[in-house]
C-alpha positions as CSV (number, residue, x, y, z in Angstrom):
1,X,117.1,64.7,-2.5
2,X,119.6,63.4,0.2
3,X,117.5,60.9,2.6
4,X,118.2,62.9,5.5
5,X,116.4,66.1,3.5
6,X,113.6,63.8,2.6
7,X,113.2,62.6,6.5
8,X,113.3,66.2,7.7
9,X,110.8,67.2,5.3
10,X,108.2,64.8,5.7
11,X,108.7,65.5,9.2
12,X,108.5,69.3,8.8
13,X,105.2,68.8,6.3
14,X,103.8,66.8,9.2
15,X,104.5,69.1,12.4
16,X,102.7,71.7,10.0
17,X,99.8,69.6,9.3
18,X,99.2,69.1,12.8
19,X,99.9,72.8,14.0
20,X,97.2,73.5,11.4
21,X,94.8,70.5,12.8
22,X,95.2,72.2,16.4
23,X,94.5,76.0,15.2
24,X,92.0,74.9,12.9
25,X,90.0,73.1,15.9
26,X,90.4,76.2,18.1
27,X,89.0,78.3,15.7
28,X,86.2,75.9,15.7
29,X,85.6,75.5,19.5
30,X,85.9,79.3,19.9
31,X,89.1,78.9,22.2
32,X,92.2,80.6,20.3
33,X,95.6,80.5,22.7
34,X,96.6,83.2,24.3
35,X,99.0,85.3,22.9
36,X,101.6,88.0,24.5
37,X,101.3,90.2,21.1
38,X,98.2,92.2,19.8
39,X,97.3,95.4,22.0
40,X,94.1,96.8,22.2
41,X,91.1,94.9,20.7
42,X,88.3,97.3,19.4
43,X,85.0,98.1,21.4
44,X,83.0,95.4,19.8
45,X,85.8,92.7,21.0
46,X,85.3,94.6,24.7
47,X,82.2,94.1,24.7
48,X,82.5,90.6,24.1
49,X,85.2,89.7,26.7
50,X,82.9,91.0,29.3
51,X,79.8,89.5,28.4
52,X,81.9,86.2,28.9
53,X,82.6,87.1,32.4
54,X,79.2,88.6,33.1
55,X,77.7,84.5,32.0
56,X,80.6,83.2,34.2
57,X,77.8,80.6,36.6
58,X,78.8,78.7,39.8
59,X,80.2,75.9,38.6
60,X,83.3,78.2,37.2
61,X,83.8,80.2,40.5
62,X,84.3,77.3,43.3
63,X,88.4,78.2,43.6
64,X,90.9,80.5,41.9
65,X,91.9,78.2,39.9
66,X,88.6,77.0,38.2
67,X,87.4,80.6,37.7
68,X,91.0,81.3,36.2
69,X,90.9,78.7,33.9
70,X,87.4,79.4,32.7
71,X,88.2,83.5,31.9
72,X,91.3,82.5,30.4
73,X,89.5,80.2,27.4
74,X,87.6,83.6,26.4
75,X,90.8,85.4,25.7
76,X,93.2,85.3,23.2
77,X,96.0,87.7,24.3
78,X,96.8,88.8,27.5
79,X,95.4,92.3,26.9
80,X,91.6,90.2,26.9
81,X,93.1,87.8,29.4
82,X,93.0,91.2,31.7
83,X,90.0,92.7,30.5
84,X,87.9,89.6,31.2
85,X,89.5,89.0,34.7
86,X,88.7,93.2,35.2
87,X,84.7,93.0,34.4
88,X,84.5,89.7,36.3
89,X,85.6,91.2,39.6
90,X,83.9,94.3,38.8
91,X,80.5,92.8,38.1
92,X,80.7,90.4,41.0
93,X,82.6,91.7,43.9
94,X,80.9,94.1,46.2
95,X,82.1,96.5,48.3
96,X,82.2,96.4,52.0
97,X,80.0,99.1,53.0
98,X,79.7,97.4,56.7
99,X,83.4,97.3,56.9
100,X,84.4,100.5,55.7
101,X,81.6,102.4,58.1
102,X,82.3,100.4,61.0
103,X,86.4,100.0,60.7
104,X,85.5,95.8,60.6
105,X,86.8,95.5,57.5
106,X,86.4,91.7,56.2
107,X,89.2,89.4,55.7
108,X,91.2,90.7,52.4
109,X,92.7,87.0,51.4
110,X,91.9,85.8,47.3
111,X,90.0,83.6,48.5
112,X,87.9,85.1,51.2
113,X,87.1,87.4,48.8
114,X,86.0,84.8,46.5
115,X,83.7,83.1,48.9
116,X,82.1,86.1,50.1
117,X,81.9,88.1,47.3
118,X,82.7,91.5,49.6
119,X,85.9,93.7,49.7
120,X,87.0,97.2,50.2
121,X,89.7,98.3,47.7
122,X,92.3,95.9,49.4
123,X,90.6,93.1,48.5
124,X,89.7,93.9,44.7
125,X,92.9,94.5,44.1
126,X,94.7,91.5,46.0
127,X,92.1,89.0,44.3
128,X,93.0,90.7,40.8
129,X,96.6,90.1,41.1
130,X,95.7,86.5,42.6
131,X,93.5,85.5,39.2
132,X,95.8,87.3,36.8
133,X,98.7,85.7,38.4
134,X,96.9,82.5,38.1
135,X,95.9,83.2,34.4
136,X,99.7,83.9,33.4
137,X,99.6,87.2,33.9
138,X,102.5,89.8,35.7
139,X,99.9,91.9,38.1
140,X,101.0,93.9,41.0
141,X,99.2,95.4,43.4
142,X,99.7,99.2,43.8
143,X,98.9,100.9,47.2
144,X,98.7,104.8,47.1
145,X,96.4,107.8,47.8
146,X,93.4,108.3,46.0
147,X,90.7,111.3,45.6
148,X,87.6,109.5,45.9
149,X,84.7,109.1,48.5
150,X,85.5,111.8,51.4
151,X,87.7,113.9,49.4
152,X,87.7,117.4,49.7
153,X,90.3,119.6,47.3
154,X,93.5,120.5,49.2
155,X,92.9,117.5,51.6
156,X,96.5,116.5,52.3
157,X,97.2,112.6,52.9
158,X,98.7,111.1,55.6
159,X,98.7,107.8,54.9
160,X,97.7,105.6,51.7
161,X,93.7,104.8,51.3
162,X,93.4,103.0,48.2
163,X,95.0,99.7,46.2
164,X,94.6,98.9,42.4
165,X,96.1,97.0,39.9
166,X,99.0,97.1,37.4
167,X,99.3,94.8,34.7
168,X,102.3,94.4,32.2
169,X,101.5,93.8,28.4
170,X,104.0,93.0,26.0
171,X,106.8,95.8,26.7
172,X,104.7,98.6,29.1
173,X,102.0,98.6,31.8
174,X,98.4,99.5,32.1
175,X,96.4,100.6,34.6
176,X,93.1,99.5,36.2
177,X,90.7,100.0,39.3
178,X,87.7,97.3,39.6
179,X,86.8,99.0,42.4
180,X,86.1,102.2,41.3
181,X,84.8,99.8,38.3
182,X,82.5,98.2,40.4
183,X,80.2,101.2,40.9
184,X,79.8,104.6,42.7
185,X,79.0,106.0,46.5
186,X,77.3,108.2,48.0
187,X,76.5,109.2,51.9
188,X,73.3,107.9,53.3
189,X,72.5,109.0,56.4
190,X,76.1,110.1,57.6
191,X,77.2,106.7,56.1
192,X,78.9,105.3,52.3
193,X,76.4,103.5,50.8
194,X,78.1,101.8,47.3
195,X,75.6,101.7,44.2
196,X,76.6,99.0,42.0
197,X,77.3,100.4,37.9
198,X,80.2,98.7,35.9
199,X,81.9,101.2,34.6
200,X,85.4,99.9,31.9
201,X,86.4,103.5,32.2
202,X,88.6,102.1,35.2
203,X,90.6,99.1,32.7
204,X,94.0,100.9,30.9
205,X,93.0,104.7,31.7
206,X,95.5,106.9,30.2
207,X,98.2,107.2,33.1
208,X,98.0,111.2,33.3
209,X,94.4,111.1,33.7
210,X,95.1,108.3,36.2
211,X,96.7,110.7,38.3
212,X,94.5,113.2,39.0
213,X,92.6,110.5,41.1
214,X,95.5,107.8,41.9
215,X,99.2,108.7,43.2
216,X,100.8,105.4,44.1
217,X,103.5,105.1,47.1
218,X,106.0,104.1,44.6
219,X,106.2,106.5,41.7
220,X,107.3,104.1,39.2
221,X,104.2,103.0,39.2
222,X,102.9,106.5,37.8
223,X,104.2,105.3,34.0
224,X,105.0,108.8,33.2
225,X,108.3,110.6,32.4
226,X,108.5,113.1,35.1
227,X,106.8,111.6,38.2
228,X,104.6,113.7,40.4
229,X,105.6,114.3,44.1
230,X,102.6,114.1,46.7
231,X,102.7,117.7,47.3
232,X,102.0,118.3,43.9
233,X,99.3,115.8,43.5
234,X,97.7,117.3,46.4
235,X,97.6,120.7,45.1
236,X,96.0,119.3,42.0
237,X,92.2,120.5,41.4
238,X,90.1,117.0,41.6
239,X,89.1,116.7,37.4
240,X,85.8,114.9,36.6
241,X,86.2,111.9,34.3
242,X,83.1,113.3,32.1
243,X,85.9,116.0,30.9
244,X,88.4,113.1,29.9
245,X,85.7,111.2,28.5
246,X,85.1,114.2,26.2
247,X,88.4,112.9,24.8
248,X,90.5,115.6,26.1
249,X,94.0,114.5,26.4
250,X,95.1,114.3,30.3
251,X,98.9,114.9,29.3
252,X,98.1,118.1,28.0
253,X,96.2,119.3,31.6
254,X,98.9,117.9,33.4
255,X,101.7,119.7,32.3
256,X,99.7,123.1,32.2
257,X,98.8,122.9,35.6
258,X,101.9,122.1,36.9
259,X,103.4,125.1,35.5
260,X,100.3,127.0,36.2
261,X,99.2,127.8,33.2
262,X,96.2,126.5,33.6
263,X,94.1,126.5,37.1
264,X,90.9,126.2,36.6
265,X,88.8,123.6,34.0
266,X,85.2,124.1,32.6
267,X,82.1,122.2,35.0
268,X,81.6,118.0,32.9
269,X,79.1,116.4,33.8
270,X,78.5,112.8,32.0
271,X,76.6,112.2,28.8
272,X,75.3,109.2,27.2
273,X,76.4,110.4,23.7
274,X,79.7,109.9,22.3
275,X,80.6,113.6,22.0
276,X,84.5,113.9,21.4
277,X,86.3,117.3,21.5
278,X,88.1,118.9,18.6
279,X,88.9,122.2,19.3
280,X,87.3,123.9,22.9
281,X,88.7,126.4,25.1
282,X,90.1,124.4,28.6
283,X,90.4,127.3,31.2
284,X,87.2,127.7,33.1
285,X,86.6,130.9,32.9
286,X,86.1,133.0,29.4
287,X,86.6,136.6,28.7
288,X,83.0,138.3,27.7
289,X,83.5,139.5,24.2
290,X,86.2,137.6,23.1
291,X,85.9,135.2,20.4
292,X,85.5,131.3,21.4
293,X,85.7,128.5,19.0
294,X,83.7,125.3,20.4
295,X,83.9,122.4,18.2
296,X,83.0,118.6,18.8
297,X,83.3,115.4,16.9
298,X,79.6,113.5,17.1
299,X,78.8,110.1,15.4
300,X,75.4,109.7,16.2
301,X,72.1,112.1,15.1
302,X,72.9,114.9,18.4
303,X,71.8,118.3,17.9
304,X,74.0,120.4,20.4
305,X,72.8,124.0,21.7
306,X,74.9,126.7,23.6
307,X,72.9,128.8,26.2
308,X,74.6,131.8,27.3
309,X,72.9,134.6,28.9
310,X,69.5,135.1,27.8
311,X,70.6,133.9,24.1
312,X,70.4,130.3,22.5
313,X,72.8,129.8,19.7
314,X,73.2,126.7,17.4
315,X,75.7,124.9,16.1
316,X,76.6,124.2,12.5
317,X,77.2,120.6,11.0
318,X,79.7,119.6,8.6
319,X,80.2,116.1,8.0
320,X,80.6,115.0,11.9
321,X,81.8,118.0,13.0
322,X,79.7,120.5,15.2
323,X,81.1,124.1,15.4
324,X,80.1,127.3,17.0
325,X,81.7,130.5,16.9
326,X,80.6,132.8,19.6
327,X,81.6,136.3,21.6
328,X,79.9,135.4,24.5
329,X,78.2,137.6,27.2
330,X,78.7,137.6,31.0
331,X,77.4,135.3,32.9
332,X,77.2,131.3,32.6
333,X,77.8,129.6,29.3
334,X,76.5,126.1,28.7
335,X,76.8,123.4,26.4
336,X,74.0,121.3,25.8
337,X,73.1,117.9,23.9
338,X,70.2,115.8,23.1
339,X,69.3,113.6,19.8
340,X,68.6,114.9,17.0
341,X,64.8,116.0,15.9
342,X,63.6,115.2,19.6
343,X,61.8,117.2,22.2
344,X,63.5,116.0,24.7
345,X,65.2,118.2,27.4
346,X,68.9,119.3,26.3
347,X,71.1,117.8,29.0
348,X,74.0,119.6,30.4
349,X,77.7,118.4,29.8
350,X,80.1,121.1,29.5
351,X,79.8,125.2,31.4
352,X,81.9,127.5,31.5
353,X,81.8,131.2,33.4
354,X,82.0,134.2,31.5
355,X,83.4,137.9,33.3
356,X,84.2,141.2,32.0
């Protein structure tokens, strides 16, 4: 070997050696760098990443920069470096309920919003893109109009009411909300009152589900091919998320409406089971008489029950698959869940109405 080859190998078997030393003591302290690469992590990983910024104590939250640095050693992409940022503001940020009743909203700066722990949407969105920014990350902050507390369908918008977040992974965007993450509201005595419920439905929603509740200013921000105009968001119907979390595809309602093929969608209301849909009818109202096919994909012990007119009919099982065939009657028909072998009360989470 020439002693140029036998310099640049030893060399070369060294830098290896050490890149293996470095890896090999990340792996053991838990801390692996963060990579661009490596999309979606599965639920138990999610879980994970926010149970690290749930534990996130004092000493870690003093400035933007210590509370960046400490969610960024519990992710190893920047798919979980935006997850773990997302259930940290979430779980930690309130809203503003004073400020948005009274019109005094608080100061909206990073860190303002830091010290005080209070925001409205402004604020969640602004001190996302601060810590992601901080943490590596491309965030923007997306201002638009959004059908949440105070909407009533047909409303048309004047002006923008809402802000989230856009974050860019690898080669596309994805989508999130911590404060619509951060909880619900509800009117208390002629007054919002926010109740506080993390909920990751809000981190990487399917764009076209998205924008049944969130059209931004600038429609590039949509991430879809054709981009809806205002009018037609605002002629949209205002979807429940307990349909979409039934697994029904929001592409799919999109495009129907829009053409009008489809105005009207079945009554969701949320379930604690993991009920996905495999084959249901999606218009609202059914024809009495007129053979329906409901069929669901269940991986936990649920018995599921159809109550339509006066009659209870069940549903059979094969493998994970729950099927009914049915011609219903007039009137409403509801679809019902509950664990299997229990006497508990059937809960509600799909009805539709049934005419002549």
């Amino acid at each position: 070997m020439h002693p140029l080859q036998f310099i640049a190998f030893t060399q070369g078997r060294r830098w290896l050696q050490l890149s293996f030393l470095i890896l090999s003591l990340s792996i053991v302290s838990g801390i692996l760098p963060a990579q661009a690469g490596t999309r979606k992590p599965d639920q138990a990983r999610l879980e994970q990443l926010d149970a690290y910024a749930f534990k996130a104590d004092n000493r870690h939250t003093s400035s933007i920069q210590t509370l960046a640095a400490y969610l960024s050693k519990g992710a190893t992409t920047d798919y979980e470096k935006a997850r773990v940022l997302f259930a940290w503001i979430a779980a930690n940020i309130r809203y503003d309920d004073y400020g948005f009743n009274t019109g005094k909203s608080l100061d909206s700066s990073p860190a303002y919003v830091l010290k005080t722990r209070k925001a409205i949407c402004d604020g969640y969105a602004r001190l996302f893109q601060a810590l992601g920014q901080e943490m590596g990350l491309k965030v923007e902050k997306v201002s638009g109009y959004a059908k949440g507390y105070g909407y009533a369908p047909g409303k048309r918008f004047a002006r923008t009411n809402h802000a989230w977040n856009a974050v860019r992974i690898d080669d596309s965007w994805i989508l999130a909300d911590p404060t619509w993450a951060a909880g619900s509201a509800k009117t208390v005595n002629g007054k919002l009152k926010t109740v506080y419920k993390y909920d990751p439905y809000w981190f990487d929603t399917d764009p076209h589900v998205f924008l049944f509740s969130h059209l931004p200013v600038n429609p590039d921000f949509q991430f879809i091919a054709k981009p809806v105009s205002l009018g037609q968001y605002e002629q949209l119907p205002r979807v429940e998320v307990s349909l979409f979390r039934l697994g029904i595809g929001g592409a799919e309602i999109l495009e129907n409406m829009l053409k009008g093929k489809l105005k009207n969608l079945p009554a969701t209301w949320k379930t604690d089971f993991e009920i996905r849909n495999a084959d249901i009818p999606l218009q609202a109202s059914l024809l009495a008489g007129k053979s329906q096919t409901f069929s669901f994909n269940i991986t936990e012990d649920v018995e599921l029950i159809v109550k339509n007119g006066k009659d209870w009919h069940y549903f059979t099982t094969k493998g994970t698959t729950h099927t009914l065939q049915l011609k219903p009657v007039a009137g409403d028909l509801a679809i019902m869940a509950r664990p299997k072998g229990s006497k508990a009360n059937y809960s509600y989470f799909l009805e539709y109405k049934v005419g002549r």
